[in-house]
C-alpha positions as a Markdown table, in Angstrom:
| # | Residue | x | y | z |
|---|---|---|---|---|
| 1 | Unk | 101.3 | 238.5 | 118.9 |
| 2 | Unk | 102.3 | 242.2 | 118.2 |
| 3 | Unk | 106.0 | 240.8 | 118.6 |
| 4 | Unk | 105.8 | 238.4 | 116.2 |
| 5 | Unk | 104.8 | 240.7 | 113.6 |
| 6 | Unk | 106.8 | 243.2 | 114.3 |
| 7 | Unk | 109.1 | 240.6 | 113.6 |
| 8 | Unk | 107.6 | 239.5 | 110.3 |
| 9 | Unk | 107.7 | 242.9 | 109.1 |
| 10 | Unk | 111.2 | 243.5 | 110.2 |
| 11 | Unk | 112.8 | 240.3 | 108.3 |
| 12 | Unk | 110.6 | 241.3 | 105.5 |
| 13 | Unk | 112.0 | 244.8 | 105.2 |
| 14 | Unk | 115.6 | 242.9 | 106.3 |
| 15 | Unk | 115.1 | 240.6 | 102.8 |
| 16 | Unk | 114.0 | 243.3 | 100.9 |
| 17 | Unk | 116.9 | 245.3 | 101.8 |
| 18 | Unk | 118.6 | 242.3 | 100.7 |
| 19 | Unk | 117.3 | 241.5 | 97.4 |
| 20 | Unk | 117.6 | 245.2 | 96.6 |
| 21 | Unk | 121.1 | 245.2 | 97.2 |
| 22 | Unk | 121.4 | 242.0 | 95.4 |
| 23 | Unk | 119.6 | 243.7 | 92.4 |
| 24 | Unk | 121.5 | 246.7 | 92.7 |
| 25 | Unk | 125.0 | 244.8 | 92.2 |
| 26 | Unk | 123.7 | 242.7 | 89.3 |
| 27 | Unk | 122.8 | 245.7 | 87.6 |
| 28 | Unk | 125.9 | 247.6 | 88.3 |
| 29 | Unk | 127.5 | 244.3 | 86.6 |
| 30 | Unk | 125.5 | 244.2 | 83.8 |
| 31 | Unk | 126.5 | 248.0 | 82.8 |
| 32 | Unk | 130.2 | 247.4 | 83.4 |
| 33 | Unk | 129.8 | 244.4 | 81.1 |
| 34 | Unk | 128.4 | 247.0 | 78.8 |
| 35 | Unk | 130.6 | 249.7 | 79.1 |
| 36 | Unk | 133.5 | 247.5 | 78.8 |
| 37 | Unk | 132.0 | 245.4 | 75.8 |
| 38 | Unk | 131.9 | 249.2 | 74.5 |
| 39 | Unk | 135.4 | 250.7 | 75.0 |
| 40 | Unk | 136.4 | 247.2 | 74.0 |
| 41 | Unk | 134.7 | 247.3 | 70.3 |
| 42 | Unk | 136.0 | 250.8 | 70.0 |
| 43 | Unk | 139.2 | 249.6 | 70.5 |
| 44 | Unk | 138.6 | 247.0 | 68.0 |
| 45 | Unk | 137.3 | 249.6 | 65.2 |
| 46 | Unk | 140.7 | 252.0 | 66.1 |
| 47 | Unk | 142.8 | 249.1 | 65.5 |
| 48 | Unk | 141.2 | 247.9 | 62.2 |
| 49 | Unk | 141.2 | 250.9 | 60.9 |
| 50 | Unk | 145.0 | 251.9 | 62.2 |
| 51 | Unk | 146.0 | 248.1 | 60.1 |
| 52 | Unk | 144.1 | 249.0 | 56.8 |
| 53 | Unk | 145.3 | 252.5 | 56.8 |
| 54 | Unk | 149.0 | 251.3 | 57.2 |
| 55 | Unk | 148.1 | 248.2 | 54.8 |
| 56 | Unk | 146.5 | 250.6 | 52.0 |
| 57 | Unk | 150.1 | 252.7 | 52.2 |
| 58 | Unk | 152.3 | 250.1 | 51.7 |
| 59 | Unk | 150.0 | 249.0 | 49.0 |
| 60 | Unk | 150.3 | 252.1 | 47.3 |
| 61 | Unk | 154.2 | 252.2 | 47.8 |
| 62 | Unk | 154.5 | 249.1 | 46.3 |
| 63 | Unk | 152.4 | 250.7 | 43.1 |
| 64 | Unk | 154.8 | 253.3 | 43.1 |
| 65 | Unk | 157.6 | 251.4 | 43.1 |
| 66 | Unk | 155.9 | 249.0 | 40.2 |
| 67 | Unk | 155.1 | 252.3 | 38.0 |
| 68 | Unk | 158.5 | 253.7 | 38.2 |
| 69 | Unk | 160.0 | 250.5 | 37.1 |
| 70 | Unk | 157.9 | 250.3 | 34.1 |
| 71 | Unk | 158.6 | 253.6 | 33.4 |
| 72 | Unk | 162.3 | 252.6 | 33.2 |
| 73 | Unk | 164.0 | 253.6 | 36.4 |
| 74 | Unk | 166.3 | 250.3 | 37.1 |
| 75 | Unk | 168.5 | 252.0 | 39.7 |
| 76 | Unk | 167.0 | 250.6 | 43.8 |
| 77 | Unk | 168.3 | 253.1 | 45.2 |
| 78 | Unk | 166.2 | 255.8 | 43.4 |
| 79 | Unk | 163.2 | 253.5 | 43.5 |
| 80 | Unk | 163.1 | 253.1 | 47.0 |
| 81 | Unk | 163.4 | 256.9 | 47.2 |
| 82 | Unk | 160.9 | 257.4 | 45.0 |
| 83 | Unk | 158.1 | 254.7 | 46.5 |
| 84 | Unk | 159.2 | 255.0 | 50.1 |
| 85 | Unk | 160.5 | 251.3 | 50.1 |
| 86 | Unk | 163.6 | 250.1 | 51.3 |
| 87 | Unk | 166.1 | 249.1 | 48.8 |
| 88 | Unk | 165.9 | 245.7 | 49.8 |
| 89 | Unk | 162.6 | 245.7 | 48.4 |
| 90 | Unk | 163.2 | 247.9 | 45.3 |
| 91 | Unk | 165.6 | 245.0 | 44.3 |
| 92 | Unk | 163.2 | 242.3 | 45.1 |
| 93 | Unk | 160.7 | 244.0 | 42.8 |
| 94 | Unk | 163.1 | 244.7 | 39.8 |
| 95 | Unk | 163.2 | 241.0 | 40.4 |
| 96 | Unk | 159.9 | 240.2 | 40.0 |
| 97 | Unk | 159.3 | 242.5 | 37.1 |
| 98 | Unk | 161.8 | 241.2 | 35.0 |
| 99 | Unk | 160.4 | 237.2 | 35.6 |
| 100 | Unk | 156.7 | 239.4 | 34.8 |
| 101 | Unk | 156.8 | 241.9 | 33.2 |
């Protein structure tokens, strides 16, 4: 009789051992889940902000480039040097100014 619950106590401390454990790795999981959810999202936001930033300066070369051909400069190569645009571009929007101006 003592045997047997000294057994009964011994697989009970056995499965607790075990379902701590268990517990122990699902929670480890569920933080690197979260970290990495984390790092991930930051990512994300350094990225979407890296994109607009670079969007928002072409967007203003372009405006450059639009004011100095309405102030009269016709030549690409000084356009482009003036927006920071290739020439290639410069030419593309003398183009489109003189369809709309």
């Amino acid at each position: 009789m003592a045997d047997e619950l000294l057994l009964t106590i011994s697989k009970d401390d056995i499965e607790r051992a075990h379902y701590r454990s268990r517990r122990l790795f699902e929670m480890d999981r569920q933080s690197e889940i979260a970290l990495a959810t984390r790092v991930g999202e930051q990512r994300g936001e350094q990225r979407g902000i890296h994109i607009g930033e670079q969007r928002g300066i072409q967007v203003g070369r372009i405006a450059a480039a639009i004011d100095a051909i309405r102030a009269g400069i016709t030549s690409p190569i000084a356009i482009a040097a003036i927006a920071g645009i290739t020439e290639d571009q410069a030419v593309s929007l003398i183009q489109e100014h003189k369809q709309n101006p």
